[in-house]
N, C-alpha and C positions, 0 to 999 in steps of 0.2 A: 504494500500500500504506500510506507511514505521513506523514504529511501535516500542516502546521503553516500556518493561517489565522490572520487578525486582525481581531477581533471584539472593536471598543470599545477600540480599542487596545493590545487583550492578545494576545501571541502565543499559541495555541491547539494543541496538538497535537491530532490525532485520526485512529484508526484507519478504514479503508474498511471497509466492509460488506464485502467478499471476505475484508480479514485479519481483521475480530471473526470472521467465520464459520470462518475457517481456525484462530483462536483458540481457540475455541468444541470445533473437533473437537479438539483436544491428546490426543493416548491415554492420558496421563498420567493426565489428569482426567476420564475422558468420564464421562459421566450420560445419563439417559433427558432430563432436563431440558434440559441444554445441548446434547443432539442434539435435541431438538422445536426448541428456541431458532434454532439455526442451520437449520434447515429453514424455521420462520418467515420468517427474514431470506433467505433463498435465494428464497422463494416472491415476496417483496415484489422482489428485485432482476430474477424473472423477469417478471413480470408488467410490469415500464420494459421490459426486452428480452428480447423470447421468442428472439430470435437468435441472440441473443450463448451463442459456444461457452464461454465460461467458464464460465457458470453450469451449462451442463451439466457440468462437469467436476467443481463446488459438488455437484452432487444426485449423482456417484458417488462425490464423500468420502465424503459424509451418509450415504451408504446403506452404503456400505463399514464407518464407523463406527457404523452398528448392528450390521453384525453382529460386529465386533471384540468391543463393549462384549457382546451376547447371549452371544458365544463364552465369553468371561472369565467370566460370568456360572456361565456352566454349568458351568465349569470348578470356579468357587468354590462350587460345589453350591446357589448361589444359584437353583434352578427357575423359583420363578414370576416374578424377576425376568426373568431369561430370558426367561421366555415371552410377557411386558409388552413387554419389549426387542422381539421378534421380531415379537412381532404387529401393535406400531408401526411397524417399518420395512418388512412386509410392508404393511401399508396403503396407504406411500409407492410401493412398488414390488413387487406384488406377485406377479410372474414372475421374480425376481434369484432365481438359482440357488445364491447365497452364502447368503443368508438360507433357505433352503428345503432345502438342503442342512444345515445347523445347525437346522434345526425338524425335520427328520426323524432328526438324531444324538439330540437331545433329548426326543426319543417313545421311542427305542430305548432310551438310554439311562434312563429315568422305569419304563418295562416290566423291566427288568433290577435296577433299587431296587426294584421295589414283589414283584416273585419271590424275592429274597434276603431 
């Protein structure tokens, strides 16, 4: 996780590609941006090991935290954000019943603004 090398004789801190990714998803901070980001770095650590169960465990953050961040989105009446959010992470996985379940509250709920 958090790891310190020497390079030129300088002690070096530095984060692993699992924790920047796990940095990355903070609920705090999340963005469309910084979930692409950590999907990138997921994709690069799959691609050394298609094996390894951790990274699948990386692409059910990922995908869990789009649809937190869509959720929130919609929440804050933010629509087409939302719908930016969802349609990216439905990309990534496009049978997750979390995100398809929140794209079909957020048609319902867009039908219900637009009759009022």
């Amino acid at each position: 996780s958090y790891g310190v090398f020497q390079f030129f004789g300088c002690v070096t801190h530095y984060l692993s590609p699992q924790s920047n990714i796990k940095h990355l998803l903070n609920p705090l901070h999340l963005s469309i941006e910084k979930l692409d980001a950590a999907y990138n770095q997921y994709s690069t650590l799959n691609q050394l090991d298609p094996t390894n169960q951790y990274t699948n465990k990386l692409f059910r953050s990922i995908i869990e935290s789009y649809a937190q961040l869509a959720e929130s989105q919609l929440l804050d009446d933010q629509r087409e954000l939302s719908k930016k959010t969802l349609t990216q992470g439905l990309k990534l996985d496009p049978g997750n019943p979390q995100l398809l379940k929140i794209k079909k509250e957020s048609e319902i709920s867009k039908n219900l603004h637009i009759k009022n």
